[in-house]
C-alpha positions in Angstrom: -6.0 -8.5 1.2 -9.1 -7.2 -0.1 -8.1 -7.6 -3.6 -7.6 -10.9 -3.5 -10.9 -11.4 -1.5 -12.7 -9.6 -3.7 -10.7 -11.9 -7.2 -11.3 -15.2 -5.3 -14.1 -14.5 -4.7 -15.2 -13.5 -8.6 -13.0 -16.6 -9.9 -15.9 -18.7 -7.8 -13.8 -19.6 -4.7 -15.5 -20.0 -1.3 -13.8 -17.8 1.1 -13.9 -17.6 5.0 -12.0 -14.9 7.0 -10.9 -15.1 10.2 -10.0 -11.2 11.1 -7.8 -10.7 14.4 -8.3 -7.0 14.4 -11.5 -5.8 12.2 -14.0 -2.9 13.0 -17.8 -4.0 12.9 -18.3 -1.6 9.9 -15.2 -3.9 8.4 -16.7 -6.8 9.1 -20.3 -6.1 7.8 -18.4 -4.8 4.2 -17.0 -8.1 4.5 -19.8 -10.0 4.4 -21.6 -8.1 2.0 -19.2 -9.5 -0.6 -20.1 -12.9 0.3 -17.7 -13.5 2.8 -18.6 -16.5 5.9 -16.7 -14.6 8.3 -15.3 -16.8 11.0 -16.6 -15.7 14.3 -15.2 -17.2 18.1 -12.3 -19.2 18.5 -10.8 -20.1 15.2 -9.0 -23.9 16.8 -12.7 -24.8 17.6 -13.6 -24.0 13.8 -10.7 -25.5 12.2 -10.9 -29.0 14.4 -15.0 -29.3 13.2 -15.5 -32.1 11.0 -17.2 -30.2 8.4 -14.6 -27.5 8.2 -12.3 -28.6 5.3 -10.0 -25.8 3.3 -7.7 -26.1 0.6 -5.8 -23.0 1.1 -5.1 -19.8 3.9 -4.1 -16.6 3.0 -2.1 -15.1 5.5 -1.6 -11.4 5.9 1.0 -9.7 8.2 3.8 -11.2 10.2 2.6 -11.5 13.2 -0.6 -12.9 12.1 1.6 -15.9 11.1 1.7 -17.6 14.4 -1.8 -19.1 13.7 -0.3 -20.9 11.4 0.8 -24.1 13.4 -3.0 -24.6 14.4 -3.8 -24.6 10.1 -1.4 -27.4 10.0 -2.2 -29.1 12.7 -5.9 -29.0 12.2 -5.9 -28.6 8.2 -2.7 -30.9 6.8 -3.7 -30.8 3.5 -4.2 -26.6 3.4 -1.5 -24.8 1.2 -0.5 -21.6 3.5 -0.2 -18.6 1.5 1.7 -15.4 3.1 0.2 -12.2 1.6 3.6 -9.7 2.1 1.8 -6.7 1.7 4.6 -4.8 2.7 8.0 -5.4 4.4 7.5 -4.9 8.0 11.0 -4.4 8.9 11.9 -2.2 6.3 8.8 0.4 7.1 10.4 -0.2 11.2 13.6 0.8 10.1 13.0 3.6 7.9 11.3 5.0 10.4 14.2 4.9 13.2 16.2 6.5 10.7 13.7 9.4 10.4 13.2 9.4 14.5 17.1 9.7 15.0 17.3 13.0 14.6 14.7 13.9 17.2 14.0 11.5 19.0 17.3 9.2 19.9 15.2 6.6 21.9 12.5 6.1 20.2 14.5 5.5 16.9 16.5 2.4 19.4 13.1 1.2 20.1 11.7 1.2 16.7 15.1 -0.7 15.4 14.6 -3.0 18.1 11.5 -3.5 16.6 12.9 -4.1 12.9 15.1 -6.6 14.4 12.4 -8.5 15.9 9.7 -7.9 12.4 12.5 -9.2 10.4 13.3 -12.7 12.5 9.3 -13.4 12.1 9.7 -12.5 8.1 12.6 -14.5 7.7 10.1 -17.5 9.1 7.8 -16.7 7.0 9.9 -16.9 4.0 11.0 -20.5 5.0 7.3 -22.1 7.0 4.9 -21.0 4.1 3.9 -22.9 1.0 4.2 -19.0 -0.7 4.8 -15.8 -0.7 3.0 -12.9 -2.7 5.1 -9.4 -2.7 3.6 -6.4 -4.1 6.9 -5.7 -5.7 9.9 -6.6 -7.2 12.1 -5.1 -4.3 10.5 -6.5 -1.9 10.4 -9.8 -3.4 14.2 -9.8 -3.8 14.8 -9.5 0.0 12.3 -12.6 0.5 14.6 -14.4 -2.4 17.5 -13.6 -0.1 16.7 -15.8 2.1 18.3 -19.1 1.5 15.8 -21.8 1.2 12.9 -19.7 0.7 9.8 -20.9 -0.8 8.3 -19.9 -3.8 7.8 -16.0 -4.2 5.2 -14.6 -6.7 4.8 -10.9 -7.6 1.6 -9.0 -7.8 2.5 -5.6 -8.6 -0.2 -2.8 -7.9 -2.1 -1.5 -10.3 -5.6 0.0 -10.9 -7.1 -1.7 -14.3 -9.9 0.5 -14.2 -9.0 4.2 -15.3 -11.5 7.2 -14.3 -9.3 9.9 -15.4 -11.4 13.4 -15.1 -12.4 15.5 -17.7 -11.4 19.1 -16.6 -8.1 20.3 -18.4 -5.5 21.8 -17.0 -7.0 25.7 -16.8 -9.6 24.6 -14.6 -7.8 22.8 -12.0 -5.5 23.9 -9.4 -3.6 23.2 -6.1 -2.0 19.8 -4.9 -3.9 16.7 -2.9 -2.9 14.5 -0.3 -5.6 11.3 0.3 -4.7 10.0 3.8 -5.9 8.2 6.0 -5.7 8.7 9.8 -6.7 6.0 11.6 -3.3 5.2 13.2 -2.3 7.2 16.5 0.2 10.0 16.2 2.6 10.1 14.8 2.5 7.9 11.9 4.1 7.8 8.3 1.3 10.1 7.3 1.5 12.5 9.8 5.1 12.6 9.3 5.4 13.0 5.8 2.6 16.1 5.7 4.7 17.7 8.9 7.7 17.2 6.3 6.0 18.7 3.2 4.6 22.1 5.6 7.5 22.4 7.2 10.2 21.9 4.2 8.7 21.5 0.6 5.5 23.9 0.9 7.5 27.2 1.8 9.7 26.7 -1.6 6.6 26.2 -3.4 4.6 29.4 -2.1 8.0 31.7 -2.6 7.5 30.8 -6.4 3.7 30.3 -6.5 2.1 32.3 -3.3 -1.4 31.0 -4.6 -0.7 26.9 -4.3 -2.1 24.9 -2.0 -2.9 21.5 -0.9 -6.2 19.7 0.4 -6.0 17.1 2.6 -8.4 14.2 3.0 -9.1 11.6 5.8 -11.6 11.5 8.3 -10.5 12.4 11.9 -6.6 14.0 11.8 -5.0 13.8 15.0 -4.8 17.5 16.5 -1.2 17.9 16.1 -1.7 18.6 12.8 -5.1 20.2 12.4 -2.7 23.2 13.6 -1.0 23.1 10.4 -4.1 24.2 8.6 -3.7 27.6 7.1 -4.3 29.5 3.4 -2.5 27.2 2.2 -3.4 23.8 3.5 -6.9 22.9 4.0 -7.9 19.8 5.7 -11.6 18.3 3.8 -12.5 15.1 6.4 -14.4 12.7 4.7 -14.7 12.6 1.2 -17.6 10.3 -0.6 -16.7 11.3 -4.0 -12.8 10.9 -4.6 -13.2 11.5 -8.2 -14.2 15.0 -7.4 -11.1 16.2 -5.1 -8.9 14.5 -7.9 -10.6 15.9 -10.5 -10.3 19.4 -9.3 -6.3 19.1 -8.7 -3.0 19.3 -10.6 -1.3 16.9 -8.5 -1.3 14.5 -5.9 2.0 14.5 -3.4 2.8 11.7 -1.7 5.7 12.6 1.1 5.8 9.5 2.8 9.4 9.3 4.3 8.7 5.3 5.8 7.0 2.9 5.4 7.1 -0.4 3.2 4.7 -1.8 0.4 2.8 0.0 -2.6 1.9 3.3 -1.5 -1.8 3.0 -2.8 -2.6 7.1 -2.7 0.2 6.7 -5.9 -2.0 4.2 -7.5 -5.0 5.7 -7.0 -4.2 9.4 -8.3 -2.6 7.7 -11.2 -6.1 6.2 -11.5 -8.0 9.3 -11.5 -5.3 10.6 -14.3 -3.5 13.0 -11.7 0.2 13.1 -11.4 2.1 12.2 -8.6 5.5 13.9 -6.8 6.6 11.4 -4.2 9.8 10.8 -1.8 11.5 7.5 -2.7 9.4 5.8 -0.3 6.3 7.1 -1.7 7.3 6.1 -5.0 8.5 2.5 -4.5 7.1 -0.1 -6.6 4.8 2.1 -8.5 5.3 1.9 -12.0 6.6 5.1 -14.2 8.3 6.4 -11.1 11.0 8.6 -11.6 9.0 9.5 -15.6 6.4 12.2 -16.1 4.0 10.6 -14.5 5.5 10.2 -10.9 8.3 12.4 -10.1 10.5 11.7 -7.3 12.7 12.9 -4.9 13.7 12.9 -1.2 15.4 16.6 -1.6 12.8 19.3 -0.3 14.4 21.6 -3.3 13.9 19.1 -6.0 10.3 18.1 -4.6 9.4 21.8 -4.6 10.8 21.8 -8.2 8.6 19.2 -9.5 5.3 20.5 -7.5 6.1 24.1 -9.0 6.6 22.6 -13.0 3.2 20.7 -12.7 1.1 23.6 -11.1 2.5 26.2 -13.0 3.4 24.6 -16.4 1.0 23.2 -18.7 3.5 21.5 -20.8 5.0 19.6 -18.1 1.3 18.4 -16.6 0.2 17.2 -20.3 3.4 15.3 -21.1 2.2 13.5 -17.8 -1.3 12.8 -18.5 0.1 11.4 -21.8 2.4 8.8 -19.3 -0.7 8.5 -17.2 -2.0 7.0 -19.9 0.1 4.7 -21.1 0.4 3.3 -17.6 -3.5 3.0 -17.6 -3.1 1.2 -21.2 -0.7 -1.5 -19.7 -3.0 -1.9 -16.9 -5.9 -2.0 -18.3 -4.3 -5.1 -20.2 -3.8 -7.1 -17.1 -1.8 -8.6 -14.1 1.4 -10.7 -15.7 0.3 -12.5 -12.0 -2.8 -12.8 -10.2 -3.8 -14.5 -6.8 -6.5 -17.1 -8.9 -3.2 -18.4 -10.8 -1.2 -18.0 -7.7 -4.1 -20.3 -5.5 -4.2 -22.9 -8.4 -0.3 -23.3 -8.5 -0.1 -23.8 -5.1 -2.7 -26.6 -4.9 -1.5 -27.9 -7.9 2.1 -28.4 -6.2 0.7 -29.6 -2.9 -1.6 -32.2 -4.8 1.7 -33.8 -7.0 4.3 -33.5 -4.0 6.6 -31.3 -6.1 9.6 -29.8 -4.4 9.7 -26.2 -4.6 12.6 -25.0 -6.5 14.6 -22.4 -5.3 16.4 -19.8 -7.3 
């Protein structure tokens, strides 16, 4: 969402937001960037007479109920639905990861799926659009019959800051979490995963790796994994200097749904990337040189252990780092200006969306 604020924004659109779950530090970076953000009770705004708005962007299924109110209130407002990830998917994913331990909570969590993909399915048929972040997820919205138009932004970063240390004065792996969500979460998961079944494999070959870990505040229950070789950094201003001091960046997310932007990022900074499948999805070069991946602890550990150890290996992917950068740096093939000016373009001529 914030990178279509922040290219609406720049391609002179007024924008209002109307957050239903925003910190206050959230909401005054909002604002900085120009933002009117909608405070109070959002029927109220959207019945004034001087409110008038061509188009919503809606982000997250749930959020979609308000939608009724925008066309009650706002007929002539094209609705948007950002899908910056499948819901269901990440839902189910993770009740086939909880199976194992955890036999209940996996039912609940599929329960869940089940319910996440009724309101998606909705989604696909109420809005005037849908945006996916990639082409895998945009082909489950296209399986929907009668679906409405569905548009592809795939992630990227366009502007590179690849470091400038070679490979003899770098060492050890980074993870860049986050940890705001309660335990246990996709991130927590995947870390307990990588301790637990991909770092010994790597320490039996190279006893001298390890991995730093950002994110302010991690839950307890896995501050206890910290050790020789796992160190956990908090909060890190300068990004540029944890990536610039590593040889990789593992991404050992096991669910979850949506670009993984840790990949994007480290691919940013020049670092390459070992992720599982989920980790990996949509991010272009994945499965090259420049993002290896693999759901098999053995085969992760292999690919950590060739980039730490292997100087060959590490510059053949900076050279597909590069490249990726390159085709980046060249621009979107969509972008959410385009998407916005299509969308009012159709609304204003009556077209009927075509379905393929």
């Amino acid at each position: 969402m914030r990178d279509a604020i922040r290219e609406l924004a720049g391609a002179g659109y007024a924008i209002s937001l109307y957050a239903t779950d925003t910190a206050r530090g959230d909401r005054r970076e909002l604002q900085d960037l120009g933002l009117d953000v909608i405070e109070g009770d959002l029927v109220e705004h959207l019945s004034a007479p001087a409110t008038f708005y061509d188009a919503a962007i809606v982000s997250r299924p749930h959020n979609f109920k308000l939608v009724p109110k925008l066309r009650r209130h706002q007929p002539q407002c094209v609705v948007i639905y950002d899908a910056e990830a499948l819901f269901h998917r990440r839902l189910e994913r993770e009740a086939e990861v909880l199976m194992a331990s955890d036999p209940q909570a996996a039912q609940l969590r599929s329960s869940s799926a089940g319910h996440a993909r009724r309101l998606e399915r909705k989604v696909v048929l109420k809005a005037d659009r849908v945006v996916s972040v990639s082409t895998v997820e945009a082909e489950w919205f296209r399986s929907i019959p009668k679906h409405c138009p569905i548009d592809v932004i795939e992630g990227r970063q366009p502007e590179a800051r690849t470091g400038s240390r070679p490979f003899a004065e770098r060492s050890g792996m980074v993870l860049v979490a986050g940890w705001l969500a309660p335990y246990p979460s996709p991130n927590t998961d995947g870390l307990e995963w990588f301790v637990d079944s991909v770092l010994p494999r790597i320490k039996q070959a190279l006893p001298w790796a390890r991995l730093s870990v950002t994110g302010a505040n991690p839950p307890a229950e896995i501050t206890r994994l910290a050790g020789p070789s796992l160190r956990f950094l908090g909060h890190v201003d300068d990004l540029g200097r944890v990536y610039d001091a590593a040889r990789l960046a593992v991404v050992p997310v096991r669910y979850g749904a949506g670009i993984k932007n840790k990949a994007l990022e480290a691919l940013q900074y020049g670092v390459p990337v070992v992720a599982t499948v989920t980790g990996a999805e949509g991010i272009e070069g994945a499965g090259g040189p420049a993002v290896a991946v693999s759901d098999d602890p053995d085969k992760f550990a292999e690919h950590v252990i060739a980039l730490l150890n292997d100087r060959l290996t590490w510059d053949l992917a900076r050279v597909a780092i590069s490249e990726i950068q390159a085709r980046w740096a060249s621009g979107p093939a969509q972008s959410w200006a385009r998407i916005v000016e299509t969308a009012l373009r159709r609304k204003t001529i009556g077209s009927v969306a075509l379905h393929s």
